[in-house]
C-alpha positions as CSV (number, residue, x, y, z in Angstrom):
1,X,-47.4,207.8,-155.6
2,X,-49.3,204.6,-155.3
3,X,-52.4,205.8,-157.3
4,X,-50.1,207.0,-159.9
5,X,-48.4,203.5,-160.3
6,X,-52.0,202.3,-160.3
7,X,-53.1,204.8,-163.0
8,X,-49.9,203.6,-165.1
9,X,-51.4,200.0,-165.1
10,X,-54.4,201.0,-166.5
11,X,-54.2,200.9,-170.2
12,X,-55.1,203.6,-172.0
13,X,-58.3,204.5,-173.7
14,X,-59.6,203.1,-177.1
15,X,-62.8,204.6,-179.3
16,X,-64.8,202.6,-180.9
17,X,-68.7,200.4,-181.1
18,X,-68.1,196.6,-180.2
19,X,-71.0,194.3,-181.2
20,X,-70.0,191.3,-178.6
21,X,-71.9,188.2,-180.1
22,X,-71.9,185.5,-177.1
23,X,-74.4,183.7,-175.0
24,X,-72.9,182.8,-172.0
25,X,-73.7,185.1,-169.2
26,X,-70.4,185.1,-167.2
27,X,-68.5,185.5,-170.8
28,X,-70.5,188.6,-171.4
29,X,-69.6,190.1,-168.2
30,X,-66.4,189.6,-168.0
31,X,-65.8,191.0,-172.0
32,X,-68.1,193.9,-170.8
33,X,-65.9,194.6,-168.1
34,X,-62.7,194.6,-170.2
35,X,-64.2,196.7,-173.1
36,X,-65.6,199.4,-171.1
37,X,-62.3,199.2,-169.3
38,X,-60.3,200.2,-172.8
39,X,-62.9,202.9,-173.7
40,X,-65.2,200.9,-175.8
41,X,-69.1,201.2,-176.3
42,X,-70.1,197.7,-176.4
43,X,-73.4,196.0,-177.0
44,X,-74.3,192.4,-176.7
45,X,-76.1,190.0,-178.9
46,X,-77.2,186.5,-177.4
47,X,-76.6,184.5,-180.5
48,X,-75.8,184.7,-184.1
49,X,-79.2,185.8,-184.9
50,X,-79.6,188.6,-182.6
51,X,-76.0,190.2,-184.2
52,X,-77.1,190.1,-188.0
53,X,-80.5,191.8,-186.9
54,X,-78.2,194.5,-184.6
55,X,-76.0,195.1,-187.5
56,X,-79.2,196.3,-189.9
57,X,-79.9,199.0,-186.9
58,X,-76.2,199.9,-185.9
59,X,-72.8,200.3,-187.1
60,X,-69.8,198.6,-185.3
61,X,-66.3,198.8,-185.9
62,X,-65.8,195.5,-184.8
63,X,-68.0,192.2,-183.7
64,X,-66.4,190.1,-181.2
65,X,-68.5,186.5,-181.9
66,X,-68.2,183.2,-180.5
67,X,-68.6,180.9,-183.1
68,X,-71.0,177.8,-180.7
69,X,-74.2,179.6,-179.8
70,X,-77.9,178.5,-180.3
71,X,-80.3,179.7,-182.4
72,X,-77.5,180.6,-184.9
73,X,-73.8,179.6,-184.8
74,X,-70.7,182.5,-185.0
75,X,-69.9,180.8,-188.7
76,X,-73.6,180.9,-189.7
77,X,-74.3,185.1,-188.5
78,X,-70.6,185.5,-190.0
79,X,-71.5,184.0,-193.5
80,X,-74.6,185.9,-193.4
81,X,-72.8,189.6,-192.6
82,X,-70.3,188.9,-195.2
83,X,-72.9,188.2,-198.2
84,X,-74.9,191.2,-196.7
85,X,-71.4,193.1,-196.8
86,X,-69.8,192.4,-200.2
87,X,-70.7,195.3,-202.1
88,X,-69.5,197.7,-198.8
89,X,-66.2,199.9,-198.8
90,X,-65.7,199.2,-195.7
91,X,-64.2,195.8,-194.3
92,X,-66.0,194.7,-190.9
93,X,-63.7,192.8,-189.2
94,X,-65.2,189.9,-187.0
95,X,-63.2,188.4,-184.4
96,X,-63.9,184.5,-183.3
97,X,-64.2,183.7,-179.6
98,X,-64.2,179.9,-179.6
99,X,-63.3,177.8,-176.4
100,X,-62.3,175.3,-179.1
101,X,-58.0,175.6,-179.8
102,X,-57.4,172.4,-181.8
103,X,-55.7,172.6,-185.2
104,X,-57.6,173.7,-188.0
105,X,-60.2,175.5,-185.6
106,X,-58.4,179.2,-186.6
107,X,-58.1,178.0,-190.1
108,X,-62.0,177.1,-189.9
109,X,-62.7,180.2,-188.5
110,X,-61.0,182.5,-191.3
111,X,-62.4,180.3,-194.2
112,X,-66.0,181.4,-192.1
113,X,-65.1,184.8,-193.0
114,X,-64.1,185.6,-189.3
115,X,-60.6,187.9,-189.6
116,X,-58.9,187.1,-186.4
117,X,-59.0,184.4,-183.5
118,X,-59.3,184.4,-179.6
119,X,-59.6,181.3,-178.0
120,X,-61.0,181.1,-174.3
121,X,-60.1,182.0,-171.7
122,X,-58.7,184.7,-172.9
123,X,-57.2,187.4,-170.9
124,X,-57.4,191.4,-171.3
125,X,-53.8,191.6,-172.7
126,X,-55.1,189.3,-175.2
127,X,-58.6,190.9,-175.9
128,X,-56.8,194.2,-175.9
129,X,-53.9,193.2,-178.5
130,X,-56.3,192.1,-180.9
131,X,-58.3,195.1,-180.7
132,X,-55.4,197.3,-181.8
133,X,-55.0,195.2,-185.0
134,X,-58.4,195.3,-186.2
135,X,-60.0,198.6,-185.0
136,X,-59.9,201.1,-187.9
137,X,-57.5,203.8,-188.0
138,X,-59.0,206.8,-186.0
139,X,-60.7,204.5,-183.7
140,X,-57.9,203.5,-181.6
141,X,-56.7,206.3,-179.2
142,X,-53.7,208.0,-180.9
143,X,-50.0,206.9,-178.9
144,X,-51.2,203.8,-178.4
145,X,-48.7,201.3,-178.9
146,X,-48.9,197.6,-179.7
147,X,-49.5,195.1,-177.3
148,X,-47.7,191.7,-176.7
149,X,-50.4,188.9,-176.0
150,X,-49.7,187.6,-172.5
151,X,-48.7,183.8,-172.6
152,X,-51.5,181.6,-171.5
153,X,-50.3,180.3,-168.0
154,X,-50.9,176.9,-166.8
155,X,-53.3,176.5,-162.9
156,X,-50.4,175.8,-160.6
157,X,-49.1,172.5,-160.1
158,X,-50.3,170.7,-157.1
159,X,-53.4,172.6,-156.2
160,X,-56.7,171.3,-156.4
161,X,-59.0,172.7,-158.3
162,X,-62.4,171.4,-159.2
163,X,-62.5,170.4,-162.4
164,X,-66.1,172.2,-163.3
165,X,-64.7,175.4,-163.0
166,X,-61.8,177.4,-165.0
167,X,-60.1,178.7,-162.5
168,X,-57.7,181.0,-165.0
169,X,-60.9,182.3,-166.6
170,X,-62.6,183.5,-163.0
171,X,-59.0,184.5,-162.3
172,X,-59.4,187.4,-165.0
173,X,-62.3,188.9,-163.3
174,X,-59.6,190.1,-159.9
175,X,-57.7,191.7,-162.7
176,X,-60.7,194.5,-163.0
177,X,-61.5,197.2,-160.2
């Protein structure tokens, strides 16, 4: 019965084409990791840039972009896709990834055009509930019912960690097999 428990902790499978807009290597992997875990296709664009050039190639259901990357910025590419998308009947939604979660950054964000906010670290609870609000009906696996973002849980008191790491964040990665 163990393996079944374990299958029962897995969460169920999703459908859909992520574009995953982010330049920072260890980021990438980790989102990579969680996507492909939920059943998504995902491919990744280094910057701003690189996304608005994928998005003339491919279509995606969804763009996960960080808004701080060279070359072009999350609110730049995002600007650009939405004057590019005006005329469209369908809505792209683009969700921000910003390490940034001061007041006014989510409002920033969704005056950018961007539909939804993460703000890192975020876990897979958290990746995966915003998923389900924003893929498009038929994407989503059918049965799949909504998840409650995990609260964001402080590095235990008293232990030393160094301060050039994010312990919570590299603590995500035990989470996947």
């Amino acid at each position: 019965a163990p393996a079944t428990s374990a299958a029962a902790s897995r969460p169920a499978a999703m459908r859909g084409n992520v574009l995953l807009a982010e330049d920072n290597f260890v980021n990438q992997e980790l989102a990579k990791a969680v996507l492909a875990r939920l059943g998504l296709q995902v491919d990744v664009a280094n910057n701003g840039e690189e996304a608005v050039a994928m998005l003339s190639v491919k279509s995606y259901d969804v763009i996960l972009m960080d808004c701080q990357m060279p070359v072009m910025d999350g609110y730049q590419a995002t600007s650009i896709i939405r004057q590019r998308t005006t005329n469209s009947l369908r809505h792209l939604p683009i969700i921000a990834l910003t390490a940034n979660a001061m007041d006014g950054d989510r409002d920033k964000c969704l005056a950018a055009g961007m539909d939804d906010f993460l703000s890192k670290p975020y876990s897979p609870v958290q990746l995966e509930a915003v998923l389900l609000r924003w893929l498009p009906a038929g994407v989503s696996a059918p049965g799949r019912e909504a998840v409650t973002p995990e609260p964001v849980v402080e590095a235990t008191p008293g232990v030393n960690r160094p301060s050039t790491l994010n312990m919570q964040f590299l603590d995500q990665f035990r989470v996947l097999d």
